[in-house]
N, C-alpha and C positions, 0 to 999 in steps of 0.2 A: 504493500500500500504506500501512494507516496506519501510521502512528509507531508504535514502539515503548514502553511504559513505563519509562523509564529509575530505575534502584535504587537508592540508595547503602544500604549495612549498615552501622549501629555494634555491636559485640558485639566481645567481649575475647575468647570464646573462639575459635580458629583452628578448632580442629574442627568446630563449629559454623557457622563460616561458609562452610567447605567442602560443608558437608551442604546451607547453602541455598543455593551457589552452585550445586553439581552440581542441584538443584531446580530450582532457574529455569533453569539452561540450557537445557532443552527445551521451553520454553515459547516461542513464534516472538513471540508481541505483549507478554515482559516481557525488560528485558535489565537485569542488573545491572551497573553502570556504576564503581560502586567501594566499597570495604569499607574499613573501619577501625578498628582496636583501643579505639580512647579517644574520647571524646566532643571533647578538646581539639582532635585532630589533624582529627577530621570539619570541626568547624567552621573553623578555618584555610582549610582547602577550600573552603567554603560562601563564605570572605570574599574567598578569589582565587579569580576566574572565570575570569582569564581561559584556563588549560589547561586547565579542568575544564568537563563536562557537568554542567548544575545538574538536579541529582533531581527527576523527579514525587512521587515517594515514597521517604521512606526509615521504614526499618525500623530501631527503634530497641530497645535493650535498656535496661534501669532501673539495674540493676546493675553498674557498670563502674567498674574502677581509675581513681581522680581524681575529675571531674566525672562524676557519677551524671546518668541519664537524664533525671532529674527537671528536675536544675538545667540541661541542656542544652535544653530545648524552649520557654524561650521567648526564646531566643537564637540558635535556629535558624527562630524566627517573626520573627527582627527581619532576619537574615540572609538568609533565603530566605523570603520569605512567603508565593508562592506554591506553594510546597512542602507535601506531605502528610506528617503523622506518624504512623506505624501502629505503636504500642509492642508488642514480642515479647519476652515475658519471663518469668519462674520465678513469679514476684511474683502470686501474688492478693489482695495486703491492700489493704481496704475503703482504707486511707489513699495506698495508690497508684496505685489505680483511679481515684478521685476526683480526686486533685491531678494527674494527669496530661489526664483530660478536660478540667479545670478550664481549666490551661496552653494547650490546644490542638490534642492530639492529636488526630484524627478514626476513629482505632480504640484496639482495646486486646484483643489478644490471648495467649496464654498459651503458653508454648513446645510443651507436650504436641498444640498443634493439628497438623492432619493440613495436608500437602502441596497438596492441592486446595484448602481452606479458608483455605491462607493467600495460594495464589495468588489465590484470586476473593476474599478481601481487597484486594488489594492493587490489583485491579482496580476496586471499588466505590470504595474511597477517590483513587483516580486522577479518576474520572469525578465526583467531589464528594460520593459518599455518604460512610455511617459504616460500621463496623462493631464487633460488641463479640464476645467470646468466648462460648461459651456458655453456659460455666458464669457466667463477669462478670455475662452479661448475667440470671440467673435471681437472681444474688446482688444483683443492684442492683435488681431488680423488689420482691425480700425485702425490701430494704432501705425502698423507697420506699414501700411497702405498710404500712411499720410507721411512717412517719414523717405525722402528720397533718398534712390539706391547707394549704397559707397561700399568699396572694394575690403574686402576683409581675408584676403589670402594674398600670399606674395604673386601668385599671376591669375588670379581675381577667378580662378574654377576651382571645380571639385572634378577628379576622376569619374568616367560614365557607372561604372560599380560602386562610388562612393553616392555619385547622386544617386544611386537605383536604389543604395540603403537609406538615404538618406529621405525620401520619400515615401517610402514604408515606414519608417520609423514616424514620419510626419503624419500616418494616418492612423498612428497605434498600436502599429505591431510589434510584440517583443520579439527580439534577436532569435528567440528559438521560428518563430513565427516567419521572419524575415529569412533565414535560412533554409528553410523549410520553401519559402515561394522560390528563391534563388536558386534552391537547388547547392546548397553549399554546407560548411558544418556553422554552429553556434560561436566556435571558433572563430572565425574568418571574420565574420559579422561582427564579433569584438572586436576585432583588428581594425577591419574598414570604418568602424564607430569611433574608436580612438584618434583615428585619422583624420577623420571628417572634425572633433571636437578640437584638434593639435592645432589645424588647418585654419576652423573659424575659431579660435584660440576662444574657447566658452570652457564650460566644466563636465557638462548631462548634455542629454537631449533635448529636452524643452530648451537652455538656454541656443542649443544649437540651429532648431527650427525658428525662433525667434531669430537669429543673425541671418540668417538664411533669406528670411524673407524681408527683411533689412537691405542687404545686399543685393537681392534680386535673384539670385540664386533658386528661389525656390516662387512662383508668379502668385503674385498678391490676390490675384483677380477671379483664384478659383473655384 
């Protein structure tokens, strides 16, 4: 049987994390593994392993008494690196959006998302995809569409196998996924994903679809 996706929550509110714990517990392949009020106390955990299960994904909120989301995510990329960050939170500003793709996060969804949609988040970015909100993801298209193209590689392309990943990744598919259409291994797809990130010099995927369509690279208008 495969492994489970294991959780960690950050969110201050109790209620709330009641709401996604009873969530995910019917879910057989996600298991939330532990939850915690402050950013400070998660990461404490993150630094001693050794009684703690270290997260596939955690789910992160922006907003939290003490250290904010913000300032917690790239200290939980130094801490657990190979950890996914999926930010869940109230927050649609354009400057929290960005600084948090920016950081490292590999999604960015908004509390108001539905049950289903956060599960099969949580799922893609397990498996190496991205994922953005909906609304995010139309505000950041607006955004990109208004902002004119400029050159972000030393000879202003991507490889034809860099863009063919790099266009699948654009529409959500994780790397096994992306493989899988190519015809190549999970492998390779890391390879050609690290290139593509080296290239448009970003950190993830979201920030790399954002440059992309920045650049021109990938057409605003589709």
């Amino acid at each position: 049987m495969k492994k489970p996706i294991n959780v960690m929550l950050v969110e201050d509110s109790a209620a709330y994390r009641k709401a996604i714990a009873r969530s995910l517990g019917v879910e057989p392949d996600i298991e939330l593994v532990s939850e915690f009020g402050t950013a400070e106390i998660a990461l404490r955990s993150l630094q001693d392993t050794a009684d703690q299960i270290v997260p596939d994904v955690i789910l992160l909120d922006l907003n939290l008494p003490g250290m904010s989301g913000l300032e917690a995510i790239p200290w939980i990329k130094k801490y657990a690196p190979n950890t996914e960050i999926l930010v869940l939170t109230q927050s649609d500003r354009e400057s929290d959006v960005v600084q948090a793709v920016s950081a490292g996060a590999s999604g960015y969804l908004l509390k108001s998302t539905t049950r289903d949609q956060l599960e099969d988040s949580i799922r893609t970015v397990a498996e190496g995809g991205a994922t953005l909100d909906p609304g995010v993801a139309r505000f950041l298209l607006s955004r990109m569409q208004q902002t004119s193209p400029q050159q972000t590689t030393e000879d202003g392309s991507l490889s034809e196998r860099e863009l063919e990943v790099l266009k699948l990744i654009e529409e959500g598919l994780s790397k096994k996924m992306v493989a899988n259409q190519l015809g190549i291994s999970s492998k390779t797809v890391a390879i050609h994903a690290g290139h593509i990130y080296e290239k448009l010099n970003v950190p993830n995927a979201p920030a790399a679809i954002s440059r992309a369509y920045k650049s021109g690279i990938l057409p605003a208008d589709k």
